[in-house]
NUFIDREN-426619 format. One record per residue (C-alpha): chain; residue number from 0; x negated, y negated, z negated; residue in three letters. Coordinates in steps of 0.02 Angstrom, whole numbers, padded with zeros to 5 digits. Layout:
BEGIN
rec chain A; resi NUM; X X; Y Y; Z Z; resn ALA
...
//
This chain:
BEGIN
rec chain A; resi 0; X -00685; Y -01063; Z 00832; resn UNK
rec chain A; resi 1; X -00816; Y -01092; Z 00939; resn UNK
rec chain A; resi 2; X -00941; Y -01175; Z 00837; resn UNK
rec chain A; resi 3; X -01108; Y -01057; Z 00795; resn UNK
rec chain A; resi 4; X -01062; Y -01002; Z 00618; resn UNK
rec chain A; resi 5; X -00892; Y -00944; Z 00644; resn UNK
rec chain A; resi 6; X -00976; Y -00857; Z 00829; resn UNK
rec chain A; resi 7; X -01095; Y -00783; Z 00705; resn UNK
rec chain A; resi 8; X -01009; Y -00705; Z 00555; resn UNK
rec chain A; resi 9; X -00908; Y -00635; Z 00705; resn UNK
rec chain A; resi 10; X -01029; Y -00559; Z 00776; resn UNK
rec chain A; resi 11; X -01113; Y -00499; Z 00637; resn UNK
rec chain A; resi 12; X -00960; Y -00400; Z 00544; resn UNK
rec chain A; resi 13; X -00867; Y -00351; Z 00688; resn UNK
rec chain A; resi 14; X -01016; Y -00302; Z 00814; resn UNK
rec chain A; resi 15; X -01161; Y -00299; Z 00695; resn UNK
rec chain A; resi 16; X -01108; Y -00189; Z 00556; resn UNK
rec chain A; resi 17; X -01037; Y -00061; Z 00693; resn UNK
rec chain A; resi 18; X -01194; Y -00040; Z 00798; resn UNK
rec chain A; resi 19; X -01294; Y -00029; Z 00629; resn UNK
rec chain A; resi 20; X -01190; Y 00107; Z 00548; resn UNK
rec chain A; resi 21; X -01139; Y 00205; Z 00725; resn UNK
rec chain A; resi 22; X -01346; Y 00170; Z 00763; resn UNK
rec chain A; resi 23; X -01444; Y 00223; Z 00612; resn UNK
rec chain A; resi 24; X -01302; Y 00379; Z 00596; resn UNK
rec chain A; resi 25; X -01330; Y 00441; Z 00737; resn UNK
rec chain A; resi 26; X -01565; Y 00398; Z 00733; resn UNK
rec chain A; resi 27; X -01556; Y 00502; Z 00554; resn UNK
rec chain A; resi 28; X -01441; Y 00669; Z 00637; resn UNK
rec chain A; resi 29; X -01572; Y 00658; Z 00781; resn UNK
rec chain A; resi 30; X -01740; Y 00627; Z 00664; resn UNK
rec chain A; resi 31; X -01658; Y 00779; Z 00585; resn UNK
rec chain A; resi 32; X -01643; Y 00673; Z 00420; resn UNK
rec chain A; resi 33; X -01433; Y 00703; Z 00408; resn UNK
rec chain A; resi 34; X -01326; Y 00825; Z 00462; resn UNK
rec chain A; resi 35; X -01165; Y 00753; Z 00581; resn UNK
rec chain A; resi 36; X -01005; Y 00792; Z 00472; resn UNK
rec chain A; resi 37; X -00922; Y 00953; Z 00535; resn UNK
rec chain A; resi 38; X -00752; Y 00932; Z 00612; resn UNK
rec chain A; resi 39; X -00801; Y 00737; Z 00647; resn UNK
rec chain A; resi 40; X -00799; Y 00683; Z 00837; resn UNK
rec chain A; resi 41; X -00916; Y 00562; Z 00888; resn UNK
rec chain A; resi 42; X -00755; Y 00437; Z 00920; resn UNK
rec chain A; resi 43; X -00677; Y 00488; Z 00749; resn UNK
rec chain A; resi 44; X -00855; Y 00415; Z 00675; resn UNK
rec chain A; resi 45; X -00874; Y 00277; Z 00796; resn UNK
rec chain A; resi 46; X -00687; Y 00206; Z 00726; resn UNK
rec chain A; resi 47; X -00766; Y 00237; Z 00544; resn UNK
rec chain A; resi 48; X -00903; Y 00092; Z 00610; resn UNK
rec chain A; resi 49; X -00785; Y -00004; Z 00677; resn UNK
rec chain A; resi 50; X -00717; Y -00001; Z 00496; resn UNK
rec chain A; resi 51; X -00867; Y -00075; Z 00400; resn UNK
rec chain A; resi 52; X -00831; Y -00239; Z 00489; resn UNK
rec chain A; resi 53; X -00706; Y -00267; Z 00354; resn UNK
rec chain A; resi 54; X -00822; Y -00353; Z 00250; resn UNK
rec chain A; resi 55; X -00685; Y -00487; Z 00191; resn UNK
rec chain A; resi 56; X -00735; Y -00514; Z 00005; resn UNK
rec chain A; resi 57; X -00917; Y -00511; Z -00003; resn UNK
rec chain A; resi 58; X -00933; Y -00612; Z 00152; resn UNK
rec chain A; resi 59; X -00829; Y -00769; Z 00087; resn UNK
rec chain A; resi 60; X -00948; Y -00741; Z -00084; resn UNK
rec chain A; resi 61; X -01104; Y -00752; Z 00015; resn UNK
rec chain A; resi 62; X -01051; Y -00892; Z 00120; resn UNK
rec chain A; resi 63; X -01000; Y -00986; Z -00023; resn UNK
rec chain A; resi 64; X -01172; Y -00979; Z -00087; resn UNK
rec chain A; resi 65; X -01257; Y -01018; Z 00084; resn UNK
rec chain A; resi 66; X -01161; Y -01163; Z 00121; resn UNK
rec chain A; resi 67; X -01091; Y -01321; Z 00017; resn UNK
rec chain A; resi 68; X -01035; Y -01417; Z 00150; resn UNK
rec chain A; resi 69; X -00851; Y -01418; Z 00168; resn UNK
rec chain A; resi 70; X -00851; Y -01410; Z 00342; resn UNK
rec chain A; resi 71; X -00948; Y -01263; Z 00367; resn UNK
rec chain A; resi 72; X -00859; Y -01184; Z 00241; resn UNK
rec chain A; resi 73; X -00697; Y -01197; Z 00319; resn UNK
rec chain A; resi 74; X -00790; Y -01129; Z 00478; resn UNK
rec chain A; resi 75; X -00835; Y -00973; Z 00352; resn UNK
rec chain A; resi 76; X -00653; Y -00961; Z 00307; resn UNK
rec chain A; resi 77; X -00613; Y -00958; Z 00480; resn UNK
rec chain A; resi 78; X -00729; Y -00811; Z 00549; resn UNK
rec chain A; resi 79; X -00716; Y -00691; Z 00409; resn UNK
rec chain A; resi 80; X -00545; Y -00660; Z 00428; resn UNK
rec chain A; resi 81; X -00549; Y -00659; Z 00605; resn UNK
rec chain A; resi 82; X -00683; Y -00524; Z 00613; resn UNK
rec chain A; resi 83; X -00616; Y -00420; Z 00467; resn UNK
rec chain A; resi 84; X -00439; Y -00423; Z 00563; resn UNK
rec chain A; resi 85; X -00530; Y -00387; Z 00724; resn UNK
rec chain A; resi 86; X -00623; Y -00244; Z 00639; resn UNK
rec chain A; resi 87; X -00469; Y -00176; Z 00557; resn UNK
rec chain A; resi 88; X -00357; Y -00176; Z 00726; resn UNK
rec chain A; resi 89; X -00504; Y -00114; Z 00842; resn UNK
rec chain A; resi 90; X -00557; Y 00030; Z 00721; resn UNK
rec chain A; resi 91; X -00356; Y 00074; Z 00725; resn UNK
rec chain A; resi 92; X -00342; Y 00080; Z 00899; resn UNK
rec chain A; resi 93; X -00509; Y 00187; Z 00916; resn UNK
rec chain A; resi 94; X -00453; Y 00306; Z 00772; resn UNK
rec chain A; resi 95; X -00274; Y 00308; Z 00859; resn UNK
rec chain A; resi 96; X -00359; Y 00373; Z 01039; resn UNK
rec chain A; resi 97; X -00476; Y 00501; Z 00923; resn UNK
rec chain A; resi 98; X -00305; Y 00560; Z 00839; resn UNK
rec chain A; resi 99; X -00210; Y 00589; Z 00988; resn UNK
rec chain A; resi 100; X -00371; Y 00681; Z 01093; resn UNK
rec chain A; resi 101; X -00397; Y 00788; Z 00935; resn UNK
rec chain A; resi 102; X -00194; Y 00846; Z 00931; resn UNK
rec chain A; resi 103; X -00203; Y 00890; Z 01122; resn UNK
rec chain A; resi 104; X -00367; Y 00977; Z 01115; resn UNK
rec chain A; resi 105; X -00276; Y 01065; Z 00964; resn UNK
rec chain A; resi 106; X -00119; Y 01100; Z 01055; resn UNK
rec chain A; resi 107; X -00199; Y 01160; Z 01217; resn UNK
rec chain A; resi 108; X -00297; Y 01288; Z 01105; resn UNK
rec chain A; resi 109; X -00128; Y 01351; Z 01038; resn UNK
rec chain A; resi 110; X -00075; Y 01356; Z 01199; resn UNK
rec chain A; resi 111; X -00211; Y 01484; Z 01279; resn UNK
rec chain A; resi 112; X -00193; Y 01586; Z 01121; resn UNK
rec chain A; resi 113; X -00012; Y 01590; Z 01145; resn UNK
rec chain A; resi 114; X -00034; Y 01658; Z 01338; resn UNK
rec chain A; resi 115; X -00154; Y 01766; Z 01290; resn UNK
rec chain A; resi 116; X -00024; Y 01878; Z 01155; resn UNK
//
């Protein structure tokens, strides 16, 4: 597990395909190129990164043609999973928080309309 290529397709999908996505979302709303999505929180969009880590399929494809050596590819077979699971359970966790803090900023704004009748 510690060997470069499994390090790397780790790093890659789990940390590299977040940053890209989150990164070039956020350069095109500021160049003016996108518009953000209304009634998306930055978090709610940030677990939607996280999400794009889950790159299970195409990943074990590609490797398979990079590599013929059975020893690297069991090394593949090793990191893909690990990053798509690590993907899947971060962006849950992240889109879990961004749930919750939506519902209370939603209840609190019942609540001061409710005090206010």
């Amino acid at each position: 597990m510690t060997a470069a290529i499994p390090l790397g397709i780790i790093g890659g999908l789990f940390l590299g395909e977040q940053v890209g996505v989150f990164g070039a979302t956020l350069a095109a709303v500021r160049l003016g190129i996108a518009q953000w999505p209304s009634g998306v929180s930055t978090i709610q969009f940030y677990g939607a990164a996280i999400l794009t880590g889950i790159g299970f399929t195409m990943s074990l494809f590609i490797g398979m043609l990079a590599f013929e050596d059975e020893t690297v590819m069991a090394q593949v077979r090793l990191g893909v999973p690990v990053a798509s699971a690590s993907s899947a359970s971060i962006a849950a966790l992240v889109l879990l928080v961004a749930a919750r803090a939506r519902l209370r900023e939603y209840s609190t704004g019942l609540e001061k309309r409710s005090t206010a009748l």
